[in-house]
C-alpha positions in Angstrom: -35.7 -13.9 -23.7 -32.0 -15.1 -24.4 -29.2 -13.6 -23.7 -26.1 -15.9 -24.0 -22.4 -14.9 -22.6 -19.6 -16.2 -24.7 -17.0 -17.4 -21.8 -14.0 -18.8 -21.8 -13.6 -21.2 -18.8 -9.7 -22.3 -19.5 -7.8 -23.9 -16.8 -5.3 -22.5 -14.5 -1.9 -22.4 -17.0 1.5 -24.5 -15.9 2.7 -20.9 -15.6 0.4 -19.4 -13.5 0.4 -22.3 -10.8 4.2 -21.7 -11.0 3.7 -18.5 -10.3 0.8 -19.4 -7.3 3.4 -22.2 -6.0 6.2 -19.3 -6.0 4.3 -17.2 -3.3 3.6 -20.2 -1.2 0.1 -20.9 -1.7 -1.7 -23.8 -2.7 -4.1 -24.7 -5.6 -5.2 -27.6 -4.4 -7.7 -28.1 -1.4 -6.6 -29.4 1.6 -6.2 -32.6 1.8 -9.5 -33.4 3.8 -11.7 -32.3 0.7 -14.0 -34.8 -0.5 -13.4 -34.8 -4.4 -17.5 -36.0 -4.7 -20.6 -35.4 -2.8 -21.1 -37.8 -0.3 -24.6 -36.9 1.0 -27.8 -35.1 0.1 -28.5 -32.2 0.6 -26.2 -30.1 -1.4 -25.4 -26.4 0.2 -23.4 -23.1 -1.3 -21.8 -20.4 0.8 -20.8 -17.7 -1.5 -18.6 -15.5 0.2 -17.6 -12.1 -1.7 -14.6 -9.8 0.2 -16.0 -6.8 -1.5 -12.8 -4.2 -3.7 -10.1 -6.3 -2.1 -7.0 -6.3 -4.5 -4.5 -8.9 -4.1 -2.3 -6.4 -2.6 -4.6 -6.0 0.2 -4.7 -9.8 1.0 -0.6 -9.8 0.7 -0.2 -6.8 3.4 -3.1 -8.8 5.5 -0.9 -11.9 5.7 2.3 -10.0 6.7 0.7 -7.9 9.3 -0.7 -11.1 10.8 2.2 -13.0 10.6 0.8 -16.4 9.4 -1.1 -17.1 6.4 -5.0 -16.6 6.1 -7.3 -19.1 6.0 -8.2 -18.5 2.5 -4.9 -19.2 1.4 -5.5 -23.1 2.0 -8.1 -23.0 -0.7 -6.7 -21.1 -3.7 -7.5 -22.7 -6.8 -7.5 -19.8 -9.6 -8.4 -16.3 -10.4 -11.5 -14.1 -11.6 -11.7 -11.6 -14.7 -14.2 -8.7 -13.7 -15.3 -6.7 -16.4 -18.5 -4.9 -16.7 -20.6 -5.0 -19.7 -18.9 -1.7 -20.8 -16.2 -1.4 -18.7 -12.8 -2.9 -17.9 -13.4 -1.8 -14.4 -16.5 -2.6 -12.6 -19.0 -1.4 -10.0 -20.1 -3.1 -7.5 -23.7 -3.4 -8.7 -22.6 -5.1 -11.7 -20.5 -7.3 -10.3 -22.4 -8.8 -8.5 -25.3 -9.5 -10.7 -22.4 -11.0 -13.0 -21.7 -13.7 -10.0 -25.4 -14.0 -8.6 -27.1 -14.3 -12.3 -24.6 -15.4 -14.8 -25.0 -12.1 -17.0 -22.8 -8.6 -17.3 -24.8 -6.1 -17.0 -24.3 -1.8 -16.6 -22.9 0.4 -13.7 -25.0 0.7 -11.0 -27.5 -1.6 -12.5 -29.0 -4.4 -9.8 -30.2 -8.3 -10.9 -31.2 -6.4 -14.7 -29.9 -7.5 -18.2 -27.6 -4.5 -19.5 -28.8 -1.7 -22.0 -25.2 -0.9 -23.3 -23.0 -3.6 -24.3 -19.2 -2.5 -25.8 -16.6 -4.3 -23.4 -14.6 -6.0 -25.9 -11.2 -8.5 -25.9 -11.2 -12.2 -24.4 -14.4 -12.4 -22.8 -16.7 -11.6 -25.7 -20.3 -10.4 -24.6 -23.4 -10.9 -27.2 -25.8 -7.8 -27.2 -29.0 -7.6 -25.7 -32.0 -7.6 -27.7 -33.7 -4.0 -27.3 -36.8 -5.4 -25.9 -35.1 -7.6 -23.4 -33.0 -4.5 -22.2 -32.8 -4.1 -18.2 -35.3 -7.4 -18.0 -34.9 -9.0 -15.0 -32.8 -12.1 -14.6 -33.3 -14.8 -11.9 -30.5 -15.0 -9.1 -28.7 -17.9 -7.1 -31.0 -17.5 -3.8 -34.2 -17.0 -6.1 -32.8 -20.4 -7.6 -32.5 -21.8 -4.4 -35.7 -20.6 -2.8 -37.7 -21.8 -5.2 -36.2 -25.6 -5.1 -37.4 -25.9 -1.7 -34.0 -24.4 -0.1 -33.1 -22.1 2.7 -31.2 -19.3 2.4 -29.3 -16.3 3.9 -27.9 -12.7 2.8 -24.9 -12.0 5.7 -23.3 -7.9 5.3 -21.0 -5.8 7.1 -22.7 -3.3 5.2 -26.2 -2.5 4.7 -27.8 -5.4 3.8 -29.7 -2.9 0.8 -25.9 -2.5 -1.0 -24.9 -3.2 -4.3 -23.4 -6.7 -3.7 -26.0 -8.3 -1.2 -29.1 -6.1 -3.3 -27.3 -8.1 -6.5 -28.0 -11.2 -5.0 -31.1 -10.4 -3.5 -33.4 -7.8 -5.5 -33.5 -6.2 -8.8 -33.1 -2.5 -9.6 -32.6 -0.2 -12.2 -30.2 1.4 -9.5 -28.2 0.3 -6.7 -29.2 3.7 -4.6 -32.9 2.6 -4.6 -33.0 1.0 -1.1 -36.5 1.5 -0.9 -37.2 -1.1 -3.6 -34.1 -3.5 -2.6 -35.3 -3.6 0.9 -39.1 -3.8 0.2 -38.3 -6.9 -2.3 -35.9 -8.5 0.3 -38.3 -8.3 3.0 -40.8 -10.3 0.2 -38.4 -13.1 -0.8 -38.6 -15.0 2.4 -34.8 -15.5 2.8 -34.7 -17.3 6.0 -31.5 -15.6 7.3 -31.0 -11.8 6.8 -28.0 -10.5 9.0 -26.3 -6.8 9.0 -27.1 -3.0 8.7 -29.2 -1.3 7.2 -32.0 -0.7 9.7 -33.1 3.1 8.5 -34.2 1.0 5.3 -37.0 -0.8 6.8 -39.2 1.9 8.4 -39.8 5.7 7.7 -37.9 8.6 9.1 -35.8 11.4 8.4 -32.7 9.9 7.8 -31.1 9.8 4.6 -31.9 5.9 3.6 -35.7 5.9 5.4 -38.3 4.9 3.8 -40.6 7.5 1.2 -43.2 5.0 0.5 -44.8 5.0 4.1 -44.5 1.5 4.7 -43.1 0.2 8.0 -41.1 -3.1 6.8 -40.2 -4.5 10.8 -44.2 -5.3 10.5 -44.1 -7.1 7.9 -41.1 -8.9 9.2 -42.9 -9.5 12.2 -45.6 -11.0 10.7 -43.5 -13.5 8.9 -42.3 -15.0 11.7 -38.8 -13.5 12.1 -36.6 -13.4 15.4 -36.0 -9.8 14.8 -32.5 -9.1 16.2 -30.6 -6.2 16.8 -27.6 -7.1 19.1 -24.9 -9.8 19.2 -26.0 -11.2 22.3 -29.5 -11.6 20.8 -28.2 -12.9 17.8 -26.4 -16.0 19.3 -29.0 -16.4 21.9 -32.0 -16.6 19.0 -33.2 -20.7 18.6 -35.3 -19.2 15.4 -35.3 -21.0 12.0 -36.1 -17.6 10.4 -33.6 -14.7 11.5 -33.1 -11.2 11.1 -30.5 -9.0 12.6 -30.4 -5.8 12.2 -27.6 -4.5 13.7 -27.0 -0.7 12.6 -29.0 1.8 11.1 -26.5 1.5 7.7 -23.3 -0.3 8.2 -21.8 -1.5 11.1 -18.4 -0.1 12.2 -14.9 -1.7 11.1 -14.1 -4.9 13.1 -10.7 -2.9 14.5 -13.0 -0.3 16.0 -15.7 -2.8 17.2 -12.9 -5.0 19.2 -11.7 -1.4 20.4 -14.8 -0.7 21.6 -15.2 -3.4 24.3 -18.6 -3.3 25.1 -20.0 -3.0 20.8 -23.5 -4.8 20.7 -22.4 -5.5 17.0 -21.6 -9.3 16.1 -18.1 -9.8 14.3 -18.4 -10.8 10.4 -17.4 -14.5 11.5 -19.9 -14.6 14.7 -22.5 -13.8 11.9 -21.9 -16.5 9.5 -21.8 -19.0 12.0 -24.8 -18.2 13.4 -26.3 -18.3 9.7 -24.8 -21.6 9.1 -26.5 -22.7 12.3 -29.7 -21.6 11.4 -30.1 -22.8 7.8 -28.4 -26.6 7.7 -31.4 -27.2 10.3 -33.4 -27.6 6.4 -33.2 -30.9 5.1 -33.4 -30.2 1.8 -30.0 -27.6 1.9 -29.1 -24.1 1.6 -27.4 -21.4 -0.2 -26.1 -18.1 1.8 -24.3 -15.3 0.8 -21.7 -13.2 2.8 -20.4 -10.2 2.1 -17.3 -8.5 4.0 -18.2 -4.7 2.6 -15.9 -2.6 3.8 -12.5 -3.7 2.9 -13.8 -1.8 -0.5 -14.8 1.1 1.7 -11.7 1.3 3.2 -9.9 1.2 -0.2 -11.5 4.0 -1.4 -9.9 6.0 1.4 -6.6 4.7 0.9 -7.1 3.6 4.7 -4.7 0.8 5.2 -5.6 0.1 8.6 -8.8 -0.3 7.4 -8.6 -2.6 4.5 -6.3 -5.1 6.8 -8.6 -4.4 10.1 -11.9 -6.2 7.2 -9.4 -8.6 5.2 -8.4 -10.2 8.2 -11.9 -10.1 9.9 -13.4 -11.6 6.5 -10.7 -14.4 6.9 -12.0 -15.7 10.1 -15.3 -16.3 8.7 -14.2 -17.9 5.6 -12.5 -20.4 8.6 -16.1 -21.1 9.8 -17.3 -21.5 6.6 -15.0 -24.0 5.8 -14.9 -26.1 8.8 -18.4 -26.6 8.2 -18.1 -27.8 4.7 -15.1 -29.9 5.8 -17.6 -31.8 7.9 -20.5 -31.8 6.2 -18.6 -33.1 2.9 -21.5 -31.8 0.4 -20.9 -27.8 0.9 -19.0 -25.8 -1.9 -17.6 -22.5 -0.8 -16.4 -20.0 -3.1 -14.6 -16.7 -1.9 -13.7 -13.9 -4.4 -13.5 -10.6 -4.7 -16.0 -8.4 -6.8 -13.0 -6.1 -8.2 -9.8 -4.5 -7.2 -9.4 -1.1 -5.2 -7.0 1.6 -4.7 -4.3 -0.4 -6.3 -2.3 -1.1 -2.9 0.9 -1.6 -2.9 3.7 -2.7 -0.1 6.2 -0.4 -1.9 5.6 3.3 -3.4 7.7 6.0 -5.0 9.9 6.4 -1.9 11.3 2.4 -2.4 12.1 2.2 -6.5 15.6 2.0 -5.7 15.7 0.1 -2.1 13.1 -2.4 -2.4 15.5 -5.2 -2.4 17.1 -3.7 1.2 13.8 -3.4 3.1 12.6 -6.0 5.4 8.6 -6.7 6.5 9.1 -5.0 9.5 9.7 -1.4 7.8 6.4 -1.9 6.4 4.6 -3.5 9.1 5.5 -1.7 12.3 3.9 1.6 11.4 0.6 0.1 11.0 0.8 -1.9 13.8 1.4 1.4 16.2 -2.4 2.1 15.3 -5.4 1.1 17.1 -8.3 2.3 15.3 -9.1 2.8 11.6 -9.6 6.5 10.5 -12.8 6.3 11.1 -12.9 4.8 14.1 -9.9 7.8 15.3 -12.1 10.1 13.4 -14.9 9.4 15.7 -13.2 10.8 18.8 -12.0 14.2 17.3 -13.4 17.1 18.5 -14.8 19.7 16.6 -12.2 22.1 17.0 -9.5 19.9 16.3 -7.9 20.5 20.0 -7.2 16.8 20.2 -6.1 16.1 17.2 -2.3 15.4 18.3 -4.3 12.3 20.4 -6.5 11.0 17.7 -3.5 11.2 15.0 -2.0 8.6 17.7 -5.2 6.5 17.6 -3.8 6.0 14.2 -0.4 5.1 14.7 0.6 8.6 14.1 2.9 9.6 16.6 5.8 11.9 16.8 4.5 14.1 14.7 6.3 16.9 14.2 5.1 20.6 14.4 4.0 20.9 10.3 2.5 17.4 10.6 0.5 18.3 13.2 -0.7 22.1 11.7 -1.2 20.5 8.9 -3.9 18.0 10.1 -5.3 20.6 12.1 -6.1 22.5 8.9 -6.3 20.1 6.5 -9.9 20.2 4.4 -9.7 16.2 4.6 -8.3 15.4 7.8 -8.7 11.5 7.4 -7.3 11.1 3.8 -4.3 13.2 5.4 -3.7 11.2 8.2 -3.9 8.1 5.3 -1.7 9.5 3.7 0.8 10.2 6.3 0.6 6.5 7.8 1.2 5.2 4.0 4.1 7.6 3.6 5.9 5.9 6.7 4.9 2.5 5.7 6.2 3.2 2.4 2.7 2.1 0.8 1.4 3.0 -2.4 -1.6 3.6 -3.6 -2.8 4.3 -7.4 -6.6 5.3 -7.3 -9.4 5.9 -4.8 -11.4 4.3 -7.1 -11.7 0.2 -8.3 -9.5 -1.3 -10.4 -9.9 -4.0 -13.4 -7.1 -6.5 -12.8 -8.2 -10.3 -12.3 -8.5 -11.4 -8.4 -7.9 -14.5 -6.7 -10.5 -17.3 -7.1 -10.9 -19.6 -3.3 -13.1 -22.6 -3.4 -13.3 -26.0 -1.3 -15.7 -28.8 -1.7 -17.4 -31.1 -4.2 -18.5 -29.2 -8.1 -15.7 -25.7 -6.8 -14.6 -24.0 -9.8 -10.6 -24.0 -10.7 -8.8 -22.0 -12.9 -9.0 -18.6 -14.2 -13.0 -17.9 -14.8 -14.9 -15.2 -15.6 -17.3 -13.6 -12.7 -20.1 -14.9 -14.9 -19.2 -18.2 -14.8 -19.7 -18.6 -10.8 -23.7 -18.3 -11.0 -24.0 -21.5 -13.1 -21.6 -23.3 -11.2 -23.6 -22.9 -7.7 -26.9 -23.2 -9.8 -25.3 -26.7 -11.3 -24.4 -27.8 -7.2 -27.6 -26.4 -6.0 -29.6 -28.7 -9.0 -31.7 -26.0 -11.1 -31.4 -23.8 -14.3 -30.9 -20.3 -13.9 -32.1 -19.9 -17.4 -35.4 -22.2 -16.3 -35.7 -20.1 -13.0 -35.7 -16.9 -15.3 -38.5 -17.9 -17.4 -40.7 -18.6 -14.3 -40.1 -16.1 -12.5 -40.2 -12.6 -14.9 -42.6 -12.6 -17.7 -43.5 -9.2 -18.8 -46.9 -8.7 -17.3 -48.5 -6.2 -20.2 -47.3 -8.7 -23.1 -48.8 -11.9 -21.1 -51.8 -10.7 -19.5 -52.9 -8.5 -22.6 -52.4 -11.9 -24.5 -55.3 -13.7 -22.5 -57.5 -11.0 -23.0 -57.1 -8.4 -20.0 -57.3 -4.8 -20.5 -53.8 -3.5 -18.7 -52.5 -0.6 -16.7 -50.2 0.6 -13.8 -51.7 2.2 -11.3 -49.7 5.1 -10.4 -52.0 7.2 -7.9 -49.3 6.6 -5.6 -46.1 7.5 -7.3 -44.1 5.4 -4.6 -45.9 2.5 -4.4 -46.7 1.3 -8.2 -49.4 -1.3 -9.1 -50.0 -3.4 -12.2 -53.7 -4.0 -12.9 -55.2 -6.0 -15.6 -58.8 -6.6 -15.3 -61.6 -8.9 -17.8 -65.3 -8.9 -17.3 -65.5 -9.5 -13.1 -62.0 -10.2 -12.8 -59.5 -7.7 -11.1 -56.1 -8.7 -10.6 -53.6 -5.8 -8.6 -49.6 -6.9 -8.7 -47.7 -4.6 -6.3 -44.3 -3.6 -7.4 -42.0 -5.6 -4.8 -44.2 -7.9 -2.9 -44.7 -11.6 -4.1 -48.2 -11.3 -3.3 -51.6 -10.5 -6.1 -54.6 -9.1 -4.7 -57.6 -10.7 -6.4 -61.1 -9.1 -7.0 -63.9 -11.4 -8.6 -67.4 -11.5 -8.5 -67.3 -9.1 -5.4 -64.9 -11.3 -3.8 -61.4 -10.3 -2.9 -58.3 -12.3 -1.6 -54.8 -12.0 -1.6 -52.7 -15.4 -3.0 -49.2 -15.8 -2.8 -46.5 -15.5 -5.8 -43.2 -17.6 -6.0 -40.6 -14.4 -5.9 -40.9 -11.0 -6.3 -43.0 -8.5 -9.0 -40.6 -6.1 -10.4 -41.3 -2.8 -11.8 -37.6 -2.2 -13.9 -38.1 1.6 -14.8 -40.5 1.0 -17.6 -42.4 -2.2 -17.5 -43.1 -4.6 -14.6 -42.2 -8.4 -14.6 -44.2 -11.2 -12.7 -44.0 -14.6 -11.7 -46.2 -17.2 -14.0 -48.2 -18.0 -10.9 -49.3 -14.7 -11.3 -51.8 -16.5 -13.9 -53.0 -19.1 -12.5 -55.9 -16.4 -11.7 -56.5 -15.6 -14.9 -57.9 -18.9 -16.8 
């Protein structure tokens, strides 16, 4: 299987670090940074602020006052195309960063079917037999050269971006599968929401294939979390916190809260940091802040700066680590734009030039929750609503405001829209955008320039020491070729419709590959036994894909 991107990896242009130097920000490193390694092992934390346009990180820094901590490490920007599309999904972008490849919408850790995005960043088609085959991420790369590793979410840990670096899906809505084939990967560290995902119920995200996942994460030794205090209390080398049964709440809300049992983005990655440089031979984890995106597509600014600035702090632990440890490279980037914020609107195209910060800041700084979070305490008939519109920095309203919220069909996208209005904010879509975002890195092998989201996979792999392209290979062969090659007789097993099984069988020799485990259940000469495969089998739709070691059995 080959499937080669045509990229163009240029340097940052004298123009664009004018432009970078203009807004006060520097491209290189500070001045700590060690420019080589200086001791084995090598480590990655890839840290992804998920639909968080450069707008959002510009009305992050005003509201706090003092630049961010990812401003010390700009070095470039990021083009984010899909396969087909100028603006990208979620799903797709992140297989572009964890595997190296575009790929479609919604499409999880699968080569794409449809190839027509076209301009700078040419993208070679697919060959139709190699369509939606599975391609080898970062922490399958990572895992299988002896490495720790971690998956860190403010979401569920089953969404597109952590699923793109941990699974592989025709869709990025089939949390059965993503959580099934996380729970088989071994991933040392595994911290977020998402808990509905790992047993049956009747919630919308349980699980249809009967299978009760905390078992099985039992039984593979995991610290099995589910509040902060347990979290930084656990002395485990293999961790799992569940903290939520999807996503946990905005940070703003959770400090509100006082008493929340949910750990901070920042507390989280710490802890994971903790927990994985105990292995000698390195790590790679990946953090995801989810719901700066989430907030974007409300057109919540309260949200999006409550996550940015949240995200922030654990980008700081991130890199104090790698400052001492000399042989970490972070890199922090955003998956795509969202909303197309903007600290200006309609309302400021002729007085732009007149209006200080503080016109635009001390509106959103009257509000102490996100909508959500002011949401959460409205009743149902809207009696308070005068009270949770404050919550929100909305006060004074005046008597249409108010009637107007009480009968508004979307109550929080009105009260967004009212807070934007008097911070004279601007917002284009409620949907991603496909401009280029900023690139942060720090420490030895980090990427510079202006890069294409495909281009971040090979650089980790390169840090990291292995081939993606080599990982590939060993990991997903297409089971019916291979098998049907040494002289089995092949079929899937589809009795049960929710949990597939590939079978090839010759003379006394049975071997069953469930989708999603990395396990083979052997049968011969009466005999059966269950042996252990390096990553997961994967059933894309229409054919499964296994590891090589899924032969050994059959010589």
């Amino acid at each position: 299987m080959k499937y080669e991107l045509s990229k163009k990896a240029a340097g940052i242009s004298i123009a664009a670090a004018v432009a970078f130097s203009s807004i006060g920000l520097a491209l290189n490193s500070p001045a700590t940074e060690v420019e080589g390694k200086k001791n084995e092992p090598a480590n990655v934390i890839m840290m992804v602020k998920d639909g968080t346009s450069a707008g959002a990180i510009t009305l992050a820094r005003w509201y706090k006052g003092e630049d961010l901590a990812m401003d010390k490490i700009l070095v470039g920007g990021m083009h984010t195309n899909s396969a087909e599309s100028a603006i990208t999904d979620s799903a797709p972008a992140g297989t572009a960063m964890a595997t190296g490849n575009k790929t479609n919408d919604k499409v999880i850790g699968l080569l794409p079917k449809v190839v027509n995005t076209e301009g700078a960043e040419m993208i070679e088609p697919v060959e139709p037999e190699d369509a939606l085959a599975p391609i080898a991420n970062v922490l399958e790369g990572a895992e299988l050269a002896g490495k720790s590793t971690g998956i860190i979410s403010t979401s569920e840990i089953q969404h597109a971006t952590p699923a793109a670096f941990s699974a592989h899906a025709p869709a990025r809505s089939h949390y059965d599968d993503i959580a099934e084939q996380q729970v088989y990967q071994d991933i040392e560290v595994v911290l977020g929401g998402g808990r509905e995902s790992l047993n049956t119920g009747n919630t919308r995200n349980a699980r249809k294939d009967g299978e009760n996942l905390l078992e099985v994460i039992d039984g593979n030794g995991y610290d099995f979390v589910e509040t902060k205090d347990e979290l930084l209390n656990s002395t485990s080398d293999k961790l799992w916190g569940s903290f939520a049964p999807s996503a946990l709440a905005y940070d703003f809300d959770r400090q509100a809260a006082g008493n929340s049992e949910e750990p901070s983005i920042a507390e989280m990655t710490k802890k994971g940091i903790e927990t994985l440089s105990k292995d000698e031979d390195g790590f790679f984890m990946f953090v995801e802040g989810s719901k700066v995106d989430w907030a974007a597509h409300a057109n919540d600014p309260i949200g999006i700066i409550s996550e940015v600035l949240a995200f922030d702090e654990a980008v700081k632990e991130a890199v104090e680590f790698a400052e001492e440890d000399g042989n970490t490279m972070v890199i922090v980037v955003s998956d795509h734009g969202n909303s197309g914020i903007t600290m200006g609107n309609v309302n400021t195209s002729g007085t732009y030039s007149s209006i200080p910060v503080s016109a635009y800041i001390e509106p959103l700084k009257k509000a102490e929750l996100t909508v959500e979070g002011a949401l959460s305490k409205l009743k149902a008939d809207r009696s308070n609503m005068e009270e949770v519109a404050a919550l929100y920095g909305l006060d004074d309203l005046s008597e249409d405001e108010l009637e107007a919220l009480k009968t508004a069909e979307n109550v929080g996208g009105h009260m967004s829209d009212l807070l934007s209005e008097r911070a004279n904010l601007g917002f284009t879509t409620g949907g991603h955008t496909g401009e280029d975002v900023f690139l942060y890195a720090y420490g030895p092998s980090k990427p510079t320039g202006l890069v294409d989201n495909t281009d971040l996979a090979g650089n980790m792999a390169a840090h990291l020491g292995f081939d993606l392209a080599e990982v590939t290979e060993e990991l997903f062969v297409n089971a019916e070729e291979a098998f049907e090659q040494k002289g089995f007789e092949t079929h899937i097993d589809d009795t049960d419709a929710e949990n597939l099984v590939f079978v090839a069988e010759k003379g006394n020799l049975k071997i069953e590959l469930p989708e999603n485990k990395n396990v083979a259940n052997v049968t011969q000469n009466k005999k059966s036994y269950e042996k252990k495969l390096e990553g997961v089998t994967v059933f894309n739709g229409e054919a499964f894909y296994v590891s090589t070691k899924a032969f050994d059995m059959s010589k």
